[in-house]
N, C-alpha and C positions, 0 to 999 in steps of 0.2 A: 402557557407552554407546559405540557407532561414531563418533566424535571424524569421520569423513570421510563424515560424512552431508551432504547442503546440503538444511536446511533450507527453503531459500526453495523447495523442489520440490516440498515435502508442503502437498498444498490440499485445497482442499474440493470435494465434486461437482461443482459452478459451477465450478473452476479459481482462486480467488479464494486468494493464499496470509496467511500474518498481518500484511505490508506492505498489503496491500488491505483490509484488516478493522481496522487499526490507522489509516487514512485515514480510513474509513468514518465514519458517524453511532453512538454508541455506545450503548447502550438504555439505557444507567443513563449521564447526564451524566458528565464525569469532568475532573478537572483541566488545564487546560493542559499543568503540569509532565508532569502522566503521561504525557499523550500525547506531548510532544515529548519524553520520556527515553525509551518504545516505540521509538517511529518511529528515534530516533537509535541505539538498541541494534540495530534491525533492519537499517537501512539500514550501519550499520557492520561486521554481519556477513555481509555481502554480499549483500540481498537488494535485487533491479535495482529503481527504480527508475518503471522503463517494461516492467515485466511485464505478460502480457496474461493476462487471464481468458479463459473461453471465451466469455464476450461481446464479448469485442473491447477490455476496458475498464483501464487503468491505475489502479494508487491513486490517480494525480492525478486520473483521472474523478470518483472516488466521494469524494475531498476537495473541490473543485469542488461535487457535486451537493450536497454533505451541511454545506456553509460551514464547513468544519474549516480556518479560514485557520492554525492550527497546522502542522497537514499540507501543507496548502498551500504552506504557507515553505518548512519542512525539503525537502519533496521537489524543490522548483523547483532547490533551494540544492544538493540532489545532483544533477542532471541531468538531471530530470523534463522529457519533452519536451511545452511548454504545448500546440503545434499536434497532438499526438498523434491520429489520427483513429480515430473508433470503428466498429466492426465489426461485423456485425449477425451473432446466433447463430443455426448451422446450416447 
């Protein structure tokens, strides 16, 4: 495995990397702990923050829209910027 890959680069069609999906709403409910040991594995190897999807939209949007106040914490607590404004796709 390429140890100098950055992860937080590899996404999804949408632009959306595993910090965005890891904020997100989950389809199968899932522990607090999980999430905030995700989020804190992800965010600690270096994945920003205030990354933008191709819609315009930060983790913190789809923690925000999806009431993950988990997510919400952790990322404020790294530097999630609250007034971040969203972008309309296209």
């Amino acid at each position: 495995m390429n140890s100098d890959k950055d992860l937080s680069k590899i996404t999804r069609w949408d632009g959306r990397n595993s910090l965005h999906l890891a904020s997100s709403n989950m389809t199968k409910p899932r522990p607090d702990k999980a999430i905030s040991e995700s989020i804190k594995l992800l965010l600690n190897n270096g994945f920003n923050p205030n990354s933008v999807d191709n819609f315009g939209l930060t983790p913190l949007h789809y923690a925000v829209k999806n009431n993950n106040k988990t997510a919400i914490t952790l990322l404020l607590r790294a530097g999630a910027k609250p007034n971040a404004t969203e972008t309309s796709y296209g």
